[in-house]
N, C-alpha and C positions, 0 to 999 in steps of 0.2 A: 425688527430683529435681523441680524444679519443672517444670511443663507450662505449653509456650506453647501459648496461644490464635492458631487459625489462621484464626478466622472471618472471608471476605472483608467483609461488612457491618460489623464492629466496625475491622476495620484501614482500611477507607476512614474510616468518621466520625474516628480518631484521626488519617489524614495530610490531614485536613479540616479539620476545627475548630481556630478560632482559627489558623492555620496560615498564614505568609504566603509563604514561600518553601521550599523544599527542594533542595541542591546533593547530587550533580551532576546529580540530579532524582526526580521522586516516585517514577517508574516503578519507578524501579532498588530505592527504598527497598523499595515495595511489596512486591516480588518477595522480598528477604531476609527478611521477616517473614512472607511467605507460608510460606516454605520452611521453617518453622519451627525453623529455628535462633536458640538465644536471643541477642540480642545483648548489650550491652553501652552505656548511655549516662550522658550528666551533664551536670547543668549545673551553672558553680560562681557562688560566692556570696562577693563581697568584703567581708567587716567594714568596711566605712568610717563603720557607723553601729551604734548598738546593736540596732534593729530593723530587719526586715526592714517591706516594703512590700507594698501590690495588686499592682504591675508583680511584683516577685518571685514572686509566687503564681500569675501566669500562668503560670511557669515550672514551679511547680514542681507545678501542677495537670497540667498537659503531661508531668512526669516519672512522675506517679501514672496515668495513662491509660497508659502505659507497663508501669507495674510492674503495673495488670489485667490484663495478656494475658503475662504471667508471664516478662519481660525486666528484667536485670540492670542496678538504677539505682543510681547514686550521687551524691548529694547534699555536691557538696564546696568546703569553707569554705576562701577563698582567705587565709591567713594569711601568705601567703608577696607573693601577687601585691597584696594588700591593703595592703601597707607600699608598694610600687610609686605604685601609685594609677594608677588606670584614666583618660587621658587622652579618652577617648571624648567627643565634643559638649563639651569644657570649652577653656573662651576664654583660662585660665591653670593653672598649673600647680596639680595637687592638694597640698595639707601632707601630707608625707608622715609617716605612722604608725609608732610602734615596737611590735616583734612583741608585747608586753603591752598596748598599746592594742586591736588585732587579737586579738586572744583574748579580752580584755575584751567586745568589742563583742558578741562571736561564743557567747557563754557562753548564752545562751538560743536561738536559731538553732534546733535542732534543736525546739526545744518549739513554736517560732512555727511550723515547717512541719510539725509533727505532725495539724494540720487537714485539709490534703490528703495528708501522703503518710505512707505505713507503716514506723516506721521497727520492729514485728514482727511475727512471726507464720511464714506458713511462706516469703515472699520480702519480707523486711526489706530497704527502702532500707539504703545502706553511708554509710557521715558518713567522709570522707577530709577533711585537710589537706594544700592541697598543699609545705609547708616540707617534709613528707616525702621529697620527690625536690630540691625545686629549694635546700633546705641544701648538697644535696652537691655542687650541680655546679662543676666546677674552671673557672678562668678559659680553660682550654681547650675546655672540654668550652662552655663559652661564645661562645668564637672559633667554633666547629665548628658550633654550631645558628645562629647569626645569619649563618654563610657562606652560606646558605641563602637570603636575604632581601635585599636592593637600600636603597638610600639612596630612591631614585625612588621605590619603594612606600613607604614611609614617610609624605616629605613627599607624597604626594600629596592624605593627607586633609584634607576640610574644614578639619578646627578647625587644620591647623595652617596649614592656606595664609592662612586668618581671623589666626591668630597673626603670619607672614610679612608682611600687609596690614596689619597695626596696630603692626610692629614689636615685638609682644611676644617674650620670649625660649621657646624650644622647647627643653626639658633633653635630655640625653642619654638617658635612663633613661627618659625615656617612650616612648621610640623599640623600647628593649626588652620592654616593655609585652606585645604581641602575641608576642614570642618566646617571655615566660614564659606567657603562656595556650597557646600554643600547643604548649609543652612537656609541658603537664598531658596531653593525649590524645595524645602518645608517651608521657608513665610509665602511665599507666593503658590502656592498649594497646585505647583505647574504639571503637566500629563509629559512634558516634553523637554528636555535640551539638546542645545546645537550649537558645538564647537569643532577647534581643529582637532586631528588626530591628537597630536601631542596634548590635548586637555583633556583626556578619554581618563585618567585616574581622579583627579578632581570633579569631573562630572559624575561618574560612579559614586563618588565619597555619598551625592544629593541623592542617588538612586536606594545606597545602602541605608540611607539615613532613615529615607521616606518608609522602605520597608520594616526594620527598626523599629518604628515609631506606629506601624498599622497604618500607614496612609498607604497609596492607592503607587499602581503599579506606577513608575515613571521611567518612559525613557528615554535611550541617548540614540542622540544622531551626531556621528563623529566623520569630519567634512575633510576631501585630500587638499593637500596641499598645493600653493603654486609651486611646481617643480620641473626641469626641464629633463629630459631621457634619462640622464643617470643619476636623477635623484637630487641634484645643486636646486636648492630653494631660491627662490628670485626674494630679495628682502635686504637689510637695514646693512647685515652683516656683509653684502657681496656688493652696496654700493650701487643696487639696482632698485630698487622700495619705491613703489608709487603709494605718496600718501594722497588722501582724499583732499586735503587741501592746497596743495599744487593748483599752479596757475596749467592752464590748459595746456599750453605749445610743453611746458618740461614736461606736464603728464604722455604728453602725446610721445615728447624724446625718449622718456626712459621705457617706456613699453617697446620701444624699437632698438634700444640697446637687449633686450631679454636674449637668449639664446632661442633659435628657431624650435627647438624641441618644447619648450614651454605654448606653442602657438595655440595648441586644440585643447588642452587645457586650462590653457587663459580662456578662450571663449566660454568654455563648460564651465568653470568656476564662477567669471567677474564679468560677464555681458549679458545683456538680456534677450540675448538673440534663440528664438527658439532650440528646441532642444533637437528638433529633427532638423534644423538647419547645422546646429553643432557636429552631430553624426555626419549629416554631409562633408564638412566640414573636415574630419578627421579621415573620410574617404579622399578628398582633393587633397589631402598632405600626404598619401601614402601613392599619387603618381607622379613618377620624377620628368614629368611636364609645367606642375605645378612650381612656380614661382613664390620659394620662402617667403621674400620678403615683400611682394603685394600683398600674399596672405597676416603678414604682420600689421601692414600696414593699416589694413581693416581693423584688426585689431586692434589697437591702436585707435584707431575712428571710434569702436563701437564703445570704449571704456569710457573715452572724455566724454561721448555721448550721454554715455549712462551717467556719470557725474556732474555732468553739465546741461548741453542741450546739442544737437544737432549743426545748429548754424555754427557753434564754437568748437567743436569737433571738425568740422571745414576747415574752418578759418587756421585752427593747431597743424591738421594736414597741409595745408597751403604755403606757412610758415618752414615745417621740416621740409618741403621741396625746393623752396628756395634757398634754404640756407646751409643744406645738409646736403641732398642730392646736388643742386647747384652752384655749393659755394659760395652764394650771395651773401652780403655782411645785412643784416637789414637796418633798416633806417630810422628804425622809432629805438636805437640802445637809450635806456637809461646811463644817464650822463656821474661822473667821480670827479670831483676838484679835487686835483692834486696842488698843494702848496708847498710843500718842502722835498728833500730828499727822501725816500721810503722804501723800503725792503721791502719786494715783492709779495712774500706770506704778509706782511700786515696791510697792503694795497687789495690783493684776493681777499680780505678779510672784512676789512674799515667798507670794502663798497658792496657787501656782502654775497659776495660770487660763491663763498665755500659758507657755513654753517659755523669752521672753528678754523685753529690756525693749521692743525693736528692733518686734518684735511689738504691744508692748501700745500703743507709739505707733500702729501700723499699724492696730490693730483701734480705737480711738479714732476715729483720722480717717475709718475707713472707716462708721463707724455703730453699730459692733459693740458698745457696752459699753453697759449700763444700770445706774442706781443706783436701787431701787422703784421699777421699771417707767417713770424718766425718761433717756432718752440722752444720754451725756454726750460731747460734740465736743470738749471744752477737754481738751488733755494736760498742760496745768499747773495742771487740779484737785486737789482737795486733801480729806481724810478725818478728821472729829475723834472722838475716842471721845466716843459717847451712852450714854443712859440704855439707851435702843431699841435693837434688832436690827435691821439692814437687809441688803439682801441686794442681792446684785454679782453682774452678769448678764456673761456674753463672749457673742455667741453666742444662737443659739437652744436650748443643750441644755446651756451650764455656770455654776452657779450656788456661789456663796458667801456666805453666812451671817454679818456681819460682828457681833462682838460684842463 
């Protein structure tokens, strides 16, 4: 049987760190983990994209601090609520996914959080989907959990009163949204969840649920955010998002694009660097001795670390020194045949330097592209096959070899 860890100093630094709120409060949590009964938590994880992200990894770093003090975590892949689509801060309605899109997406998941969290040994994180319960439930069985729940709680949030202001339309089915989340911790009969801030009314929806229904008290642990001093989230929408599947050196790049205010919050969040080293840590950024961006660069180290391994976190740092602080072009680009004439957005595109083409206009106008070391501003440049090799910059860290 597994052994919980009942140490007061470890169970403070985990309802500590990174930690922004806890319902129906910390005391009470404390107290249950004191007692050393193991509980039971999760957080889930909707496929709406094929990779997960840093924001996920806050979470699910938070579930592996859990599973060190020898409590029962589950790691589960919303395939069910992922078709849904999670209305949270969104100003319209999500496209909604069919169950082989959600499983598609979801197909590496487990590998991407295998950096923070255990999925063996002798207390193996669990990999649940939740279509497991919410396939069966009957239109009644429907009726009976939403009886539970008001029109008034619903419309009351943000985005949709923003939607009611702008006259956009609010679907039915998103309304449902929180009822399916919140159905997951009645099937999995959990003591605990853990998300970001912004899922703090969806997680409650499971807490009002479990109450409702005479189950047992559950609560939430709602986690801050990556954000730097004035509040700018590091993610998808600012063009800075380290996903978990990132090859090492871009993972390594875009954590040292972050703005320096995110630095001791990244550590606290997404490294597994002790936690009285973190506090340190947050002391050396408040004397103006200390050097920003060494401290990033650790940073930076200690992420790919965490995601990878040690020697590849080197080798990533060793890469941005030469090519970034240095200037060096390096020597291993993957190679682009160019054969005909071609318009630069479809050249960034075809050797896939940008994601879409949407992009490759965006990084143009922004500064971003260089052709041997000259920047090119015009999006209706154009590329002819030479004798010569030239080489197609995005970026400070991705290069292509044109030939």
């Amino acid at each position: 049987m597994t052994k919980v860890i009942t140490d007061e100093k470890q169970i403070d630094d985990l309802l500590e760190r990174g930690v922004e709120k806890i319902y129906p409060n910390k005391e009470d949590l404390k107290k249950k983990l004191m007692s050393g009964d193991r509980i039971r938590l999760y957080c889930g994880f909707d496929p709406s994209a094929p990779s997960l992200h840093i924001g996920n990894a806050i979470q699910i770093n938070k579930l592996a601090q859990f599973q060190e003090l020898g409590h029962e975590v589950i790691f589960l892949i919303g395939d069910f609520t992922g078709m849904i689509g999670d209305p949270t801060d969104k100003s319209a309605t999500r496209k909604k996914l069919t169950r082989e899109e959600v499983l598609e997406n979801a197909k590496s998941y487990k590998d991407q959080a295998n950096g923070y969290l255990k999925f063996d040994g002798d207390n193996p994180a669990l990999v649940k989907y939740n279509s497991e319960w919410s396939d069966k439930l009957t239109f009644k069985d429907l009726i009976e959990v939403s009886s539970n729940f008001t029109v008034q709680q619903m419309i009351q949030r943000d985005m949709f009163q923003q939607r009611l202001k702008d006259e956009k339309p609010i679907h039915l089915h998103e309304f449902l949204y929180p009822l399916a989340q919140g159905y997951d911790s009645m099937a999995m009969d959990v003591d605990l969840e853990i998300g970001g801030n912004d899922q703090m009314f969806n997680m409650m929806a499971g807490r009002d649920l479990m109450k409702a229904e005479g189950k047992k008290e559950k609560f939430v642990l709602t986690m801050k955010l990556l954000a730097d001093d004035s509040g700018k989230k590091m993610g998808k929408s600012e063009g800075n998002a380290v996903f978990l599947d990132q090859d090492p050196a871009n993972m390594y790049g875009v954590v040292m694009s972050w703005a320096d205010g995110v630095i001791g919050v990244g550590f606290e969040l997404a490294t597994k660097v002790s936690f009285e080293e973190v506090k340190e840590i947050y002391k050396q950024l408040e004397d103006p001795k200390t050097n920003p961006r060494d401290m990033k660069m650790k940073l930076a180290f200690e992420i790919v670390k965490a995601n990878y391994c040690e020697e590849a976190a080197q080798e990533a740092q060793e890469r941005f020194v030469s090519t970034v602080q240095k200037k060096e072009i390096p020597t291993d680009i993957p190679e682009y045949k160019l054969t005909e004439k071609k318009g630069l957005i479809d050249v960034l595109f075809d050797s896939e330097l940008v994601a879409s083409k949407s992009e490759a206009r965006r990084m143009i106008k922004q500064g971003g592209v260089k052709l041997d070391g000259e920047q090119i501003t015009d999006e209706n440049f154009e590329l002819e096959p030479e004798d010569k090799e030239r080489v197609l910059q995005k970026g400070k860290l991705h290069f292509r070899k044109i030939v």
